[in-house]
N, C-alpha and C positions, 0 to 999 in steps of 0.2 A: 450505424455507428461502428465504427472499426478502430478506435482505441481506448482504451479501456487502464486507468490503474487501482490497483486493488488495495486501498488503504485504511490504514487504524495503526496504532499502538504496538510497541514492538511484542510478540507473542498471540499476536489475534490470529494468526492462520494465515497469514498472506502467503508463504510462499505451498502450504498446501492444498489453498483453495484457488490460487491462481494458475497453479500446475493444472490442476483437475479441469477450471473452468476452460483454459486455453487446449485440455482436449476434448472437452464436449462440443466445445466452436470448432474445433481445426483450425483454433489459431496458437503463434505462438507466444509462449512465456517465457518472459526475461526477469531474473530474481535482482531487485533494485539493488541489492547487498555487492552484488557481483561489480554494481558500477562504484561505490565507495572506493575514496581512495584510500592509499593503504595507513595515511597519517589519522582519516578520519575512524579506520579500526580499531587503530592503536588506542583512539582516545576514550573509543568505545570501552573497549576492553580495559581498560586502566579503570573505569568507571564516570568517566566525567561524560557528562552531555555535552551533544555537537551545539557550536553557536547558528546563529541565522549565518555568520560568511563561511563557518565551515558546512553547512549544507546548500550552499549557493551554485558551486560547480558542479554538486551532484544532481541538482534538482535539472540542471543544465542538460546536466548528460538523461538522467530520464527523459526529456523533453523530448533530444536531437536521437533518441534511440526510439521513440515513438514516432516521431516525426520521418525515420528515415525505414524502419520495419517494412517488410512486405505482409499484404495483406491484414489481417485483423492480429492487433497484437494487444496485449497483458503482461503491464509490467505492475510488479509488486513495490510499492515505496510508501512508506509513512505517510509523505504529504498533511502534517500534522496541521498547517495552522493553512487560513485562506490566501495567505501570501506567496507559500509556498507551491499551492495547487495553479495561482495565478502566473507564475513563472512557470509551472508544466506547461500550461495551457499557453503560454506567451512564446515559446520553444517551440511544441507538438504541433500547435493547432487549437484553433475553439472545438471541434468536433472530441474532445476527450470525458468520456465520462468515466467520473467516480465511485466505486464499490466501496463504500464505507464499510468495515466488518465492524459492527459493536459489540460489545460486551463489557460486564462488569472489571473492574479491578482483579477481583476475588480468582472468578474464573481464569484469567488471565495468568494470574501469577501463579495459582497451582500447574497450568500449560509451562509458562516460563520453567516453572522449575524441573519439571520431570523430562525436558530436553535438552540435547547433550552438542557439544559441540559449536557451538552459537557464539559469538565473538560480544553478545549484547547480555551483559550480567542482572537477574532481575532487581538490582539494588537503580537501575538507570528507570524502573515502570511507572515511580512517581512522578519523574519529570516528563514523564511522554503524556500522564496524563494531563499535568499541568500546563504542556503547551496544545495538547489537543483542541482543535477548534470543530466541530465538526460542523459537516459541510453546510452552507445556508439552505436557502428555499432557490433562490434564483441561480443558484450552480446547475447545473449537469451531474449529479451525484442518486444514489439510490444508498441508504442506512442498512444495514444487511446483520440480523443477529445471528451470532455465531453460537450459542447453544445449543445447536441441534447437530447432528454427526455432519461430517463433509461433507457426502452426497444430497443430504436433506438442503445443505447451507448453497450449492451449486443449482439444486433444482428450483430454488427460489429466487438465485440472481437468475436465471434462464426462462422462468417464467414471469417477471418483470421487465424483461429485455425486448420479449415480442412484444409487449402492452406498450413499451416507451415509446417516441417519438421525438428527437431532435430535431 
């Protein structure tokens, strides 16, 4: 397996546990924030949630940025609903697996709140959960809870990764 994105709800640690995982592999990490465009920030930041067509070209551009990476790559993106992992995956490749981060509400939004600079306000965490699907049984996906520190949350995707088999 050599692509990998690291998804859940905005505030779950994707881009701190995807930095960390893509150095424990020697691969690299691309922050799916960085592929947004910059109308989809705006709308972030205003507070309004992205529709399915304003996340369409982004889910595009995660795809053809996995799809075109050297070597093992980790990109960080929501991928909230099975539609939209379907279009990663339609993009990328079938070979793409999913790092669920879960975690409560609760936890989440205490995270949400105590960071600074993020264009995603935590007044948008109800709707992320609302459209969270998370992943089936027949995906390519691993559920990963994120309660425990980062290096604990990294050493657990790392020891289910030798165990897996695509």
């Amino acid at each position: 397996m050599k692509r990998f994105v690291v998804m859940g709800v905005s505030g779950c640690g994707k881009s701190v546990i995807g930095a960390a995982l893509a150095e424990a592999m020697g691969a690299t990490y691309i922050d799916g924030d960085d592929l947004h465009s910059a109308s989809n920030i705006a709308k972030m930041e205003a507070g309004t949630p992205l529709t399915d067509l304003d996340r369409a070209p982004w889910l595009d551009q995660v795809g053809q940025t996995l799809n075109v990476a050297p070597g093992v790559a980790i990109v960080g993106c929501s991928a909230l609903k099975r539609i939209y992992r379907d279009r990663i995956r339609a993009v990328a490749g079938p070979s793409v697996m999913f790092l669920h981060l879960d975690g409560s509400k609760a936890l989440i939004a205490g995270r949400m709140g105590k960071r600074t600079g993020h264009f995603m306000p935590t007044t948008l965490l109800d709707s992320q959960f609302a459209a969270l699907e998370p992943p089936a049984p027949d995906e390519c996906a691993l559920t990963v809870p994120i309660g425990p520190p980062p290096a604990e949350v990294v050493a657990f995707i790392l020891q289910h990764l030798q165990t897996k088999t695509i």
